[in-house]
C-alpha positions in Angstrom: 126.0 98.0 111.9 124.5 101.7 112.7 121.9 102.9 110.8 121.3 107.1 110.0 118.3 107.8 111.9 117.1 111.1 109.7 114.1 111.7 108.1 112.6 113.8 105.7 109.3 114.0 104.9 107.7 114.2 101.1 104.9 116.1 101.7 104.3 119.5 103.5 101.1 118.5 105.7 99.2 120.9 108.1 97.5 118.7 110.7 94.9 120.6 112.4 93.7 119.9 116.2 96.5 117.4 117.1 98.5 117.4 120.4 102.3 116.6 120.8 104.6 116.1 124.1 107.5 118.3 124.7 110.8 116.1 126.4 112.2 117.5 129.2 114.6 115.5 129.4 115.7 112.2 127.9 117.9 108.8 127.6 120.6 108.4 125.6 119.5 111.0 123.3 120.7 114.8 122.8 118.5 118.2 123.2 120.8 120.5 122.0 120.0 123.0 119.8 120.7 120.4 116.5 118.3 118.0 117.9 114.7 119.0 116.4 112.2 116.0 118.1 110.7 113.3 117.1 107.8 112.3 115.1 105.9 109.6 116.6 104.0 106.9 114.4 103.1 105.0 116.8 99.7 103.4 116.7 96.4 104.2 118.5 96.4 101.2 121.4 99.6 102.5 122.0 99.4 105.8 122.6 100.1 107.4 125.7 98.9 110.8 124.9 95.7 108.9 123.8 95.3 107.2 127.3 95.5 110.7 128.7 93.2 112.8 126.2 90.9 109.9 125.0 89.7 110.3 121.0 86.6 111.2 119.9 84.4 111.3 116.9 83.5 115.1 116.5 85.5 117.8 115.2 87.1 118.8 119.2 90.4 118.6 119.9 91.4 115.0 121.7 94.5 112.2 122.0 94.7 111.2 118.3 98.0 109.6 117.1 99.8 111.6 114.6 98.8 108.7 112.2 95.3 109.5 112.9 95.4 112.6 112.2 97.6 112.1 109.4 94.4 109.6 107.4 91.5 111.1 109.9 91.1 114.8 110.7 93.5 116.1 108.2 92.0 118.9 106.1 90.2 117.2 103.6 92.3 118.7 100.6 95.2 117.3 101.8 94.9 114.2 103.1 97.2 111.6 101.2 95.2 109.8 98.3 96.7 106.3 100.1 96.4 105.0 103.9 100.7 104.3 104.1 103.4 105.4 105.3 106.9 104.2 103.6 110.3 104.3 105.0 114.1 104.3 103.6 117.0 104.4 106.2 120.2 105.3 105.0 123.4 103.6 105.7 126.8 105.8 107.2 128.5 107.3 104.4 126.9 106.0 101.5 124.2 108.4 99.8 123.1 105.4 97.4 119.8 105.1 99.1 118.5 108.3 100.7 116.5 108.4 104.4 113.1 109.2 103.3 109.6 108.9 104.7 107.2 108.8 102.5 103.1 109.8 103.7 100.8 107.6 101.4 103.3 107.3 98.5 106.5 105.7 97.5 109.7 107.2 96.7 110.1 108.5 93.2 113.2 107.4 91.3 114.8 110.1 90.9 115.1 110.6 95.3 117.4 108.1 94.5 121.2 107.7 93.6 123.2 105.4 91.4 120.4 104.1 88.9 118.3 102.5 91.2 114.6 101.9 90.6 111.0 101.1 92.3 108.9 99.2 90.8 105.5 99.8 93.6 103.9 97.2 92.0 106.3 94.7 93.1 105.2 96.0 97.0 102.7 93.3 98.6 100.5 95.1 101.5 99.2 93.4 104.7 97.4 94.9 107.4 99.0 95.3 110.9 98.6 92.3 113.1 95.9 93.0 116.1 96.7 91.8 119.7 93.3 91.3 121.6 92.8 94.4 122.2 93.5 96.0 119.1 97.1 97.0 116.9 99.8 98.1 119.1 102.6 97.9 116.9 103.3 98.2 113.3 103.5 94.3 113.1 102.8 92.0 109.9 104.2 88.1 109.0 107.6 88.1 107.8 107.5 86.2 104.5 111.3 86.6 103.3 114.5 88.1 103.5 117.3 88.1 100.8 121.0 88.9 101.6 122.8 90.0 98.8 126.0 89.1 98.5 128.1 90.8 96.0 125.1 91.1 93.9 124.0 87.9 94.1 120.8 86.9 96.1 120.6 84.5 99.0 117.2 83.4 100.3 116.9 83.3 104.3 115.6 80.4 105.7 112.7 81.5 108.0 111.3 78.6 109.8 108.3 79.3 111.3 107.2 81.5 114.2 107.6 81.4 118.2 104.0 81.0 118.3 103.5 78.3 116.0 102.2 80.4 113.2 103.3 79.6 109.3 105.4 83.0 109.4 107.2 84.7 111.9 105.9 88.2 113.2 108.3 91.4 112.4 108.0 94.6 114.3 108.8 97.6 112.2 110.4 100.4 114.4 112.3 103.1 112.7 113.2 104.5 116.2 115.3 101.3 117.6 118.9 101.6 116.1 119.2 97.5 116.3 117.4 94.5 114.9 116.0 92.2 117.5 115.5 88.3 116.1 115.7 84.5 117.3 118.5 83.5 117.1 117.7 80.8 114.0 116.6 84.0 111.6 119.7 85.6 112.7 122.4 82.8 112.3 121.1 82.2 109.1 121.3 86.1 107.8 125.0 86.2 108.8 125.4 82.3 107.5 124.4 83.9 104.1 127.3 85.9 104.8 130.0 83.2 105.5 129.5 84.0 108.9 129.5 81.2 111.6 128.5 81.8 115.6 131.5 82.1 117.6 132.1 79.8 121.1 130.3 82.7 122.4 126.9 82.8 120.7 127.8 85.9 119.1 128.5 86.6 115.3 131.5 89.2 115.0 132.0 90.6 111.5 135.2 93.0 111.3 135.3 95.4 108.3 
């Protein structure tokens, strides 16, 4: 099941004293003239261009994420009134739900199609789960999933995690086009579906 990768952002942001990497060339991606970059949100530990141009605490330029920058060294008047970032992908050929990305607010209703609704009070934040030596990834405990099935809602049985912890750990990545999961969490997303594994292993859904 693809998923469109575009985003667009809600705000117009200057970020002042912030470097970028220019590709040179690439995997599996395109650098024609259609293809504008990417914007990184990755995460401080996990920077690369912070390894190389370590941060620092005055005003100078240095290796600060794009994040960083974004709730850091902004330009006071227009740093978002909330530390989050919130994501929408869109699915092929549907504009029901458009691909947003949203810098320290939620979509507004009307961004979307059909009569749907957001209700932000309904969101429940966590903070990003550390590793020992601080938060690589944009990680928190997965407490649900629903599968809706022709408009009616099937709960997900989650067990618990690898590690032994009450909840599983889920890795938010906007720039990986697939969902990585054991293979208990995904047999029993596609069960919600009528879908059983095949001799295989594998659960094939034809359209």
């Amino acid at each position: 099941m693809g998923v469109a990768r575009r985003l667009f952002l809600l705000h117009q942001l200057t970020i002042a004293l912030s470097f970028i990497a220019a590709a040179t060339s690439v995997t599996n991606e395109s650098l024609n003239s259609d293809f504008s970059g990417v914007l990184g949100l990755a995460l401080q530990a996990d920077s690369i261009i912070a390894q190389e141009i370590p941060p620092v605490i005055d005003s100078q330029p240095d290796g600060q994420t794009v994040v960083s920058n974004l709730f850091g060294i902004t330009p006071s008047n227009a740093i978002p009134s909330q530390f989050f970032l919130s994501l929408l992908l869109n699915r092929p050929e549907s504009n029901r739900v458009p691909a947003v990305l949203g810098i320290g607010r939620h979509p507004s209703d009307d961004e979307f199609n059909g009569g749907m609704t957001l209700d932000p009070s309904q969101v429940t934040y966590s903070t990003p789960i550390a590793e020992t030596n601080g938060i690589h990834w944009w990680k928190s405990e997965l407490r649900g999933i629903t599968v809706y099935v022709n408009g009616t809602a099937k709960e997900v049985s989650l067990g618990h995690g690898v590690s032994g912890n009450v909840f599983p750990e889920a890795v938010l990545d906007s720039g990986v086009p697939y969902i990585i999961s054991t293979p208990a969490i995904a047999n029993a997303v596609w069960g919600a579906l009528g879908i059983s594994p095949a001799s295989d292993g594998n659960c094939t859904y034809t359209l």
